[in-house]
C-alpha positions in Angstrom: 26.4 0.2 19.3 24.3 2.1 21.8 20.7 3.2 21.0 18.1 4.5 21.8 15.9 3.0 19.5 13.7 -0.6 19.6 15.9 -3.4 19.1 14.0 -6.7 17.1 15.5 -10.4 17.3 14.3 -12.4 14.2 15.1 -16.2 14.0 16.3 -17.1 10.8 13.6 -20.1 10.1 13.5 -21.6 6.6 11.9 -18.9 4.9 14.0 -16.5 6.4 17.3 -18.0 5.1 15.6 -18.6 1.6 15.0 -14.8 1.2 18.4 -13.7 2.5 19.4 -16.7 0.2 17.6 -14.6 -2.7 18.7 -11.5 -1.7 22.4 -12.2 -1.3 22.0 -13.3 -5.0 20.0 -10.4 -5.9 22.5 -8.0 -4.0 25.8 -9.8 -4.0 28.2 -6.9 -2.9 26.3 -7.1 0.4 28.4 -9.8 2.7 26.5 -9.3 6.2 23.0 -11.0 6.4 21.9 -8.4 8.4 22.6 -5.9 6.1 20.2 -7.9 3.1 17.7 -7.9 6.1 18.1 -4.4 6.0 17.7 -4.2 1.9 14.9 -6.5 2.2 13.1 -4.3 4.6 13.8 -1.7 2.6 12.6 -3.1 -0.9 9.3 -4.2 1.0 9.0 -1.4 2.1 8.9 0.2 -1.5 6.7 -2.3 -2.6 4.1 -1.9 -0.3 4.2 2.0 -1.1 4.3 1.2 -4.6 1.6 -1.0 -4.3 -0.5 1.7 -2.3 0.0 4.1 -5.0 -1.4 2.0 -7.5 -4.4 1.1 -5.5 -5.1 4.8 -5.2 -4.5 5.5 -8.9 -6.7 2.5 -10.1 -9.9 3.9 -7.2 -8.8 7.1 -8.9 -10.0 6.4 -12.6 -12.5 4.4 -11.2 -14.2 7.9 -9.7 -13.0 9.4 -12.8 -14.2 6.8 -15.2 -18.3 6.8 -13.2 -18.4 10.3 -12.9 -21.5 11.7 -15.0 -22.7 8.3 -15.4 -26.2 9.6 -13.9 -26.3 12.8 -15.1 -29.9 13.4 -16.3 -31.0 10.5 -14.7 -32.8 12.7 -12.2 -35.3 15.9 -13.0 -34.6 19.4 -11.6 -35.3 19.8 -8.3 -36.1 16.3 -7.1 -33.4 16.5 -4.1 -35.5 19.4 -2.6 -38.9 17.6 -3.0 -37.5 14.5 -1.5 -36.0 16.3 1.3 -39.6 18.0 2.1 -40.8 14.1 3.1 -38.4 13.8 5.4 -39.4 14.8 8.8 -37.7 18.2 10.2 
């Protein structure tokens, strides 16, 4: 079928077969091993997002959960006298 778009050749090594191997089980309506390439592309792809989103959430509450911590720690206007050491 004519494209446009970047082509990509990928040699079905031993690892490669096992995961179409998996995925054809997984997805057994889909008879073309390129198309479980495709659905394996696809499910990484969520994955990774999914994973991404979590990693964001979990930095999230971590924020969330130290915010405060130091409040009081340090008396009104100490900022400003430690900014008048510093050279202008």
């Amino acid at each position: 079928m004519p494209t446009t778009r970047p082509r990509h050749t990928i040699t079905e090594t031993e690892a490669v077969a096992r995961a179409l191997d998996e995925a054809g089980a997984r997805w057994p309506e889909v008879r073309s091993r390129s198309h479980l390439l495709l659905r394996l592309i696809a499910a990484g792809h969520d994955a990774l997002r999914t994973s991404l989103e979590e990693d964001v959430r979990r930095r999230r509450k971590a924020v969330e959960n130290a915010s405060g911590a130091l409040t009081g720690a340090y008396e009104p206007g100490y900022l400003s006298r430690l900014r008048d050491d510093w050279p202008a």
